[in-house]
BAVO-189103 format. One record per residue (C-alpha): x, y, z. Coordinates in steps of 0.25 Angstrom, whole numbers, plus 5000, padded with zeros to 4 digits. Example, Ala and Ser with C-alpha at 12.3 -4.5 7.8 and 13.67 -1.06 7.14 Angstrom:
504949825031
505549965029
This chain:
511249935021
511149935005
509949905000
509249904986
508249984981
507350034969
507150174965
506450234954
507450264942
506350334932
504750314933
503850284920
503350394910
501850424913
501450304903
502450224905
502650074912
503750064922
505049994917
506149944926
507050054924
506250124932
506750084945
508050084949
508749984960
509850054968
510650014981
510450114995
511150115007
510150105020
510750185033
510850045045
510450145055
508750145058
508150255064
507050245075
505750205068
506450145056
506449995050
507549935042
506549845031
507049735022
506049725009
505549595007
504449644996
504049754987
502749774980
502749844965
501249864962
500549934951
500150064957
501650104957
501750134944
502150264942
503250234953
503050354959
502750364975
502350234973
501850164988
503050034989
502449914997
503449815001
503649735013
504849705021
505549655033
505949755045
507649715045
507749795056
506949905066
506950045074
505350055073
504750005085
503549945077
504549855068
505549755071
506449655062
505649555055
504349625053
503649625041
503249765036
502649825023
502549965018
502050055007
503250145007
504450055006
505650084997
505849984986
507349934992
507749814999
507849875014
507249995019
507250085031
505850135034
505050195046
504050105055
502850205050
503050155035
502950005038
501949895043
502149775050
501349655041
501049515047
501749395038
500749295043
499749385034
500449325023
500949195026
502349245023
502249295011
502549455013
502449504998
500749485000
500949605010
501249674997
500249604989
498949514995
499149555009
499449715006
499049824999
498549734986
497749634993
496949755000
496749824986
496049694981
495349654992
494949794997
494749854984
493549724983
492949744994
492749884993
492649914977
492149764972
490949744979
490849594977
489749524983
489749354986
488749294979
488449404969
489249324958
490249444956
491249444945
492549514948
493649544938
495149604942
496149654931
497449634932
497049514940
498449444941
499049564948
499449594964
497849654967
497249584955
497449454960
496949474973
495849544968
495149424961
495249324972
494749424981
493549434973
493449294973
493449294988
492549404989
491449334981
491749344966
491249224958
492049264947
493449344946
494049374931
495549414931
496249484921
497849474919
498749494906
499449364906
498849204907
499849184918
499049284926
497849254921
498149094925
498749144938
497349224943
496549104940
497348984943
497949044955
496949154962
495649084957
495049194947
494049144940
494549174927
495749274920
495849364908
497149384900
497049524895
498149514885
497649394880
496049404880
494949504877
494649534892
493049584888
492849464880
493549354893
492849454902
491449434898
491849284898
492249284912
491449364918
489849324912
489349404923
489949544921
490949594931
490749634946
492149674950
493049734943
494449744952
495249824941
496749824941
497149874925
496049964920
496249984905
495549924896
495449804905
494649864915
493749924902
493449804898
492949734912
492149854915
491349844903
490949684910
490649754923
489249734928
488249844933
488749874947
490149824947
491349864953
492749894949
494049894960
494950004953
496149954958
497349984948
497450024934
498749974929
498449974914
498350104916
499650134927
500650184916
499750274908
499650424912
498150424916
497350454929
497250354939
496050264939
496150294924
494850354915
494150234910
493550234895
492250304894
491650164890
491850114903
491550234911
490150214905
490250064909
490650114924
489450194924
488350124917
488450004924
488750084939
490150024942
491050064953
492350084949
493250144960
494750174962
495050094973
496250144984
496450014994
497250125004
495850195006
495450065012
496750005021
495650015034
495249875028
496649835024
496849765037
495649675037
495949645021
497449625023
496849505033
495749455022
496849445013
497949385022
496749275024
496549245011
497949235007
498449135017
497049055016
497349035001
495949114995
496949224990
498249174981
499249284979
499949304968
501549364966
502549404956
503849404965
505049464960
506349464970
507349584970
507249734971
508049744960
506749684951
505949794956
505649884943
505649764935
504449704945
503649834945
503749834930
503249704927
502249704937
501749834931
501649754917
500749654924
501949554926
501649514940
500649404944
499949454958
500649534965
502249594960
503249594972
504849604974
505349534983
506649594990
507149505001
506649405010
């Protein structure tokens, strides 16, 4: 069988961004002969996310179709996922590298196993439950950078769900910023590019700021910790203003805001969602319930063909993508 695939052709200087030429699609012959414990797996979707930006041992999440079987826990037709699928159009793979996923979970739609229903949704979810702390009736603000993005988007209604009276997003274009509130019911949206985001956030936010669920760092994140109130909470969840620069990971902040962290006692902690996967089940359900009962919209910027691949990671990593970036490979 001949199949398509993507490779690496270079990877980015230390301080550079990722440009298409990067990647590079070439064509691979698959042996037809399965050995025991083996699936032959048609790719439906692949995920490109912003943690895979130095394209190096990066985890691949995609899910597929099992085409055909030697794996006694498989069988043709079974929806599977992985975090270690090759970025090409069919793949051989043992039964021990894939699991089984329920397409009633998602009313059909089997990229949100990549997005709202997987690995993203739990980041949001879990990383407010364990990190943000928000309390129902205690009049909590919340604010989310990079708020249109795959985790962002979740992120705000989530808060809202959990008790929020106000979420604040912030997104660098009106098209997101319209999208986050129109659509996903965020109370208001800042435009980064277009407004002074100390001066919008004192605006929106006349209380201070509770939550803090922190997706750029940078100067953005500079600027909403100086709003924060005594006691409040930040969710370290990405830094990607801060993913093509040569620094340590979280990043050092300004000594401005080290003294904010500490004078007005606020936790901010790197949070791993895989230290947590013993609630990943319970969450996947909350989420799933959520989803298909309308209180969680999900958002996704769907490009077809695995030949577009490099040129969708690019984008996506240049804030092009509205919720979550996926390729769609076949049906």
């Amino acid at each position: 069988m001949q199949v398509q695939r993507v490779v690496l052709n270079s990877r980015p200087g230390k301080n550079g961004a990722p440009v298409p030429e990067n990647f590079r699609l070439e064509e691979i012959t698959l042996a037809p002969d399965l050995k025991d414990g083996e699936v032959l797996v048609r790719t439906l979707y692949l995920s490109v996310d912003p943690y895979m930006h130095l394209l190096s041992g990066v985890i691949k999440r995609c899910v597929g179709l099992i085409d055909s079987s030697r794996c006694n826990n498989f069988a043709a037709g079974d929806v599977v996922i992985s975090f270690n699928w090759p970025w090409q159009t069919h793949a051989v793979m043992t039964g021990s590298d894939l699991q089984k996923v329920d397409p009633q979970l998602v009313d059909g739609h089997l990229s949100y196993f990549l997005g709202a229903v997987g690995i993203t949704g739990l980041t949001a979810l879990l990383g407010i439950r364990e990190k943000g702390h928000i309390t129902k009736r205690a009049n909590h603000t919340m604010v989310v950078s990079g708020a249109a993005g795959a985790c962002g988007s979740i992120a705000g209604q989530i808060g809202r769900l959990d008790g929020c009276v106000r979420v604040v997003g912030i997104c660098g274009s009106d098209e997101k910023c319209k999208a986050i509130v129109e659509d996903l019911g965020f109370s208001t949206a800042i435009n980064y590019h277009l407004e002074d985001v100390p001066t919008r956030l004192k605006e929106s936010c006349p209380d201070g700021i509770d939550v803090y669920f922190d997706n750029v760092g940078g100067a953005i994140s500079d600027a909403v910790i100086a709003q924060m109130n005594n006691g409040s909470h930040i969710i370290l969840c990405g830094q990607i203003s801060q993913y093509n620069k040569d620094v340590p990971y979280p990043p050092p902040l300004s000594e401005e805001t080290q003294k904010n962290l500490q004078s007005k006692n606020i936790t901010r902690e790197r949070f791993t969602v895989l230290n947590y996967m013993s609630k990943a089940d319970a969450a996947l359900c909350e989420l799933s319930q959520w989803i298909k009962s309308g209180r969680i919209k999900v958002l996704e910027t769907v490009v077809n063909g695995i030949e577009n691949m490099g040129d969708a990671f690019c984008s996506m990593m240049k804030g092009g993508n509205i919720g979550k970036q996926i390729i769609k490979i076949s049906h």
